[in-house]
C-alpha positions in Angstrom: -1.9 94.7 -38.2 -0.7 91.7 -36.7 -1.6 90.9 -33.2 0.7 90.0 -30.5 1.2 86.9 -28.5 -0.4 88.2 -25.5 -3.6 89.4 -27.5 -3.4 85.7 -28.8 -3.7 84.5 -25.3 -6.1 86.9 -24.1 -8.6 86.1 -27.0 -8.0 82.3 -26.5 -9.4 82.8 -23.1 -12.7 84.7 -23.8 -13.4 82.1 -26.6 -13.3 79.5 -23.8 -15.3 81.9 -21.4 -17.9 82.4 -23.7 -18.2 79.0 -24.9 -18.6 77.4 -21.3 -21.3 80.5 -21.0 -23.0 79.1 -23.6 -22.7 74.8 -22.9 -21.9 75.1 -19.2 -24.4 73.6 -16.5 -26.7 75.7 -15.0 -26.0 74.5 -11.4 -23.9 71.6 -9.5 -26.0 69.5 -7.3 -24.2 67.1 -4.3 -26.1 64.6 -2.7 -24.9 64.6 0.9 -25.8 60.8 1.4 -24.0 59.5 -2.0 -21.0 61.7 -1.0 -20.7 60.1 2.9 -20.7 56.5 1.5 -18.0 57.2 -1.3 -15.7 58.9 0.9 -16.3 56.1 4.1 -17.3 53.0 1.6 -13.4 51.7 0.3 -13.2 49.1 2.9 -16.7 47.7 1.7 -16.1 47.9 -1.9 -12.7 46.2 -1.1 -14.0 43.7 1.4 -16.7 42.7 -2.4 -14.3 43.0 -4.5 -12.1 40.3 -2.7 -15.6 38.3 -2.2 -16.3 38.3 -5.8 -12.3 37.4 -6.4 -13.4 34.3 -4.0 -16.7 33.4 -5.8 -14.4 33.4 -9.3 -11.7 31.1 -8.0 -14.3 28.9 -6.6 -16.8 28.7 -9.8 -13.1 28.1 -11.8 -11.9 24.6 -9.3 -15.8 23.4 -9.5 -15.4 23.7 -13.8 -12.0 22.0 -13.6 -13.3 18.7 -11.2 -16.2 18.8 -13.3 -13.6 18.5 -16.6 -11.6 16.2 -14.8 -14.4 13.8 -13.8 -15.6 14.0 -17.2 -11.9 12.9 -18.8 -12.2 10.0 -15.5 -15.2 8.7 -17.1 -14.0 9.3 -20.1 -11.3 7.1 -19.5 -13.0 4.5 -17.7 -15.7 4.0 -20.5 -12.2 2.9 -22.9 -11.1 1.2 -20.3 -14.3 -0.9 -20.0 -14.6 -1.2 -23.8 -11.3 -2.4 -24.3 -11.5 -5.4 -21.7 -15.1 -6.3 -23.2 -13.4 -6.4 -26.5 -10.8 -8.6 -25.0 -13.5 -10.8 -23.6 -15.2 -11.4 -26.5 -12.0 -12.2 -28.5 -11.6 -14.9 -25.5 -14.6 -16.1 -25.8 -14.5 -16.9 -29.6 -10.5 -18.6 -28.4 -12.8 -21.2 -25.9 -15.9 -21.6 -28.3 -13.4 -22.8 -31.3 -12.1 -25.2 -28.4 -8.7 -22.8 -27.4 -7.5 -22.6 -30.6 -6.8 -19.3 -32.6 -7.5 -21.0 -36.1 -9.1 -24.1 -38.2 -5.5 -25.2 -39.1 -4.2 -25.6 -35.2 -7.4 -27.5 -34.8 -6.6 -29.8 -37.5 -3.1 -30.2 -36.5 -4.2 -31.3 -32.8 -6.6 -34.1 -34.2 -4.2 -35.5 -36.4 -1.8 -35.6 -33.5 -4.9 -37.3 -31.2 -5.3 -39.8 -34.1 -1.7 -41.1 -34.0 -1.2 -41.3 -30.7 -1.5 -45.2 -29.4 -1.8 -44.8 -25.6 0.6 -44.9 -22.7 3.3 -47.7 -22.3 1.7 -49.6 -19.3 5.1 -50.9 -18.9 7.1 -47.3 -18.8 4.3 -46.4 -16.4 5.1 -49.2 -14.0 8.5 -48.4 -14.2 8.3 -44.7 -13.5 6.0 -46.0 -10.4 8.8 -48.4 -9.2 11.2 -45.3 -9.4 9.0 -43.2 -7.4 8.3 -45.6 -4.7 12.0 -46.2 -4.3 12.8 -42.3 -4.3 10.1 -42.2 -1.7 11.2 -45.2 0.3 14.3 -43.2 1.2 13.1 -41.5 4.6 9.5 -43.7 5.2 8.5 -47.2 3.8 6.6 -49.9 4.5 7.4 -53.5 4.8 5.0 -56.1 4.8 5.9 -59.7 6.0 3.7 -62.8 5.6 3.7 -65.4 8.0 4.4 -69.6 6.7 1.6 -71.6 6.6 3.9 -74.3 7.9 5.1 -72.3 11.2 1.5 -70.8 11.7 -0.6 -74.7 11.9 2.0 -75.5 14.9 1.8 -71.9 16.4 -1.2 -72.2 19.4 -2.5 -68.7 19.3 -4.4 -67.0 16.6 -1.8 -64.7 14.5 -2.5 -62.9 11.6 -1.4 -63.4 8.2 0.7 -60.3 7.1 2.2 -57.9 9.6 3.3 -54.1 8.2 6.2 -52.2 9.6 7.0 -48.7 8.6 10.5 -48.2 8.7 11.6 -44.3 8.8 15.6 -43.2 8.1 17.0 -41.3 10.9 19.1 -38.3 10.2 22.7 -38.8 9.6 24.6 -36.6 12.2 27.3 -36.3 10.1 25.3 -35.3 7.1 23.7 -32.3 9.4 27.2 -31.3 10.6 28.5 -30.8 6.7 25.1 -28.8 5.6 26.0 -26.7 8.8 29.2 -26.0 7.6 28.3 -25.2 3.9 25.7 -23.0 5.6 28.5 -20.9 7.8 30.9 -21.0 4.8 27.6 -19.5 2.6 27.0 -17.1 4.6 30.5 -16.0 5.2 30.9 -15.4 1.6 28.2 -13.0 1.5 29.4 -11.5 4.7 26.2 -12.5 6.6 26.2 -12.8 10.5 24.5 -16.2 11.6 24.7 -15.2 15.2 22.6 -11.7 14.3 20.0 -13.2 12.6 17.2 -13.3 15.0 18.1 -10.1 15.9 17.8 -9.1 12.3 14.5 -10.8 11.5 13.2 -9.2 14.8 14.4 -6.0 13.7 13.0 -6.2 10.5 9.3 -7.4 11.9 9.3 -4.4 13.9 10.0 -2.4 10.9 7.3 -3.8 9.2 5.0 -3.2 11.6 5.7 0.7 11.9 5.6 1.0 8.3 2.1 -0.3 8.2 0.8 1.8 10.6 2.3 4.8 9.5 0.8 3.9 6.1 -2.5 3.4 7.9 -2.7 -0.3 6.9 -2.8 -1.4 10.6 -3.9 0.3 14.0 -1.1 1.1 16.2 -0.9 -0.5 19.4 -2.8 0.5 22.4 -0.5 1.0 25.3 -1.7 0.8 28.5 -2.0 3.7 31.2 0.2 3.9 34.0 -1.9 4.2 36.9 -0.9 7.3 38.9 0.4 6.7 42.5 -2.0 8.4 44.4 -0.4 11.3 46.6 -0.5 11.5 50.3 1.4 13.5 53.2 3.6 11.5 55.3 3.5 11.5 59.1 6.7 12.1 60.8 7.5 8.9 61.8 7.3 7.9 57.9 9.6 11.0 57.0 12.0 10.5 59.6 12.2 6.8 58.7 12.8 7.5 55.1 15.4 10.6 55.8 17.2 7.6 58.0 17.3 5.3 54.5 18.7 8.0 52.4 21.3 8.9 55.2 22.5 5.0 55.1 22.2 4.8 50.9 24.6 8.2 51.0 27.1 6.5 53.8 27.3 3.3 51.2 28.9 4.8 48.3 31.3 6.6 50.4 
């Protein structure tokens, strides 16, 4: 005969009944102490929990400045390598006598070889040239004295007397530069008359921007001493009430 649902049920429970009866622990033991500091230890266990979050973070930066100083050196050690390469090469350059090859050395010699000298003439010419473009503001002029005029002179003269002769400016000259200057500066719309004020402006701009960069200290202004405080007598108060009395009659 076939059994019912709630026979079903019923049996399913004895099984279970029976089979904790025959696995189930013989008795529960609490320890009192282990139970207090479960139930009043979750602000501890967070508190080390959020310590040991710390000490992670902390062990992870000191790995990535250690990998970073690493790649630095890294870097640096190319760096070094690269420039000591570069020295060498230039050193080679200066020990062939600055020349990259054998042929470049050749071709200077051969040019050495057919080269004759300077033109001593040319070169007195190009002096000439120079003293005259330098005679144009100072020269010197040197004038020797007759043989003639000196026997019948009484007094001891000397032979040659120098005079430096200096240009003065041409006033006219100036006043066209001046007005090339203004018509300049008009084109580019520049102010003449605000230029001190400009450079001034500027210099003090400077100045803040180096000390705000730290390049430069900034100035140390003095203290203003402070007036020391006293009580006035009557006479002084009345005096000064007086003054203020006059100064408030003025303006009317």
């Amino acid at each position: 005969m076939a059994r019912n649902n709630r026979e079903i049920l019923t049996g399913g429970k004895k099984y279970i009944q029976k089979k904790i009866k025959k696995n189930g622990v013989e008795e529960v033991v609490f320890d009192k102490g282990s139970r207090v500091e479960y139930l009043t230890g979750f602000h501890k266990r967070k508190l080390q929990r959020q310590k040991k979050a710390q000490e992670t973070i902390k062990e992870q930066e000191r790995l990535a400045r250690i990998e970073e100083r690493r790649k630095i050196r890294e870097e640096r050690q190319k760096d070094m390598e690269k420039q000591l390469a570069e020295l060498k090469e230039n050193a080679k350059i200066i020990g062939a006598g600055g020349y990259e090859s054998e042929e470049e050395m050749g071709a200077n010699e051969q040019d050495d070889e057919d080269w004759q000298g300077f033109d001593d003439k040319k070169e007195e010419e190009e002096a000439q040239d120079e003293d005259k473009d330098k005679g144009i503001l100072k020269r010197k002029e040197v004038y020797k004295l007759d043989e003639d005029i000196r026997s019948d002179l009484p007094a001891v003269v000397d032979e040659e007397t120098t005079v430096v002769v200096e240009s003065l400016e041409n006033p006219a000259i100036t006043r066209i530069q001046n007005t090339n200057l203004e018509a300049l500066a008009k084109a580019n719309n520049v102010n003449l008359e605000k230029s001190d004020e400009i450079l001034e402006e500027s210099i003090t701009r400077a100045k803040n921007y180096a000390v705000l960069a730290g390049v430069t200290k900034p100035p140390v202004k003095e203290k203003q001493k402070k007036k020391k405080f006293r009580y006035l007598s009557k006479a002084e108060r009345r005096e000064n009430n007086r003054k203020a009395k006059d100064k408030k009659r003025d303006r009317k």
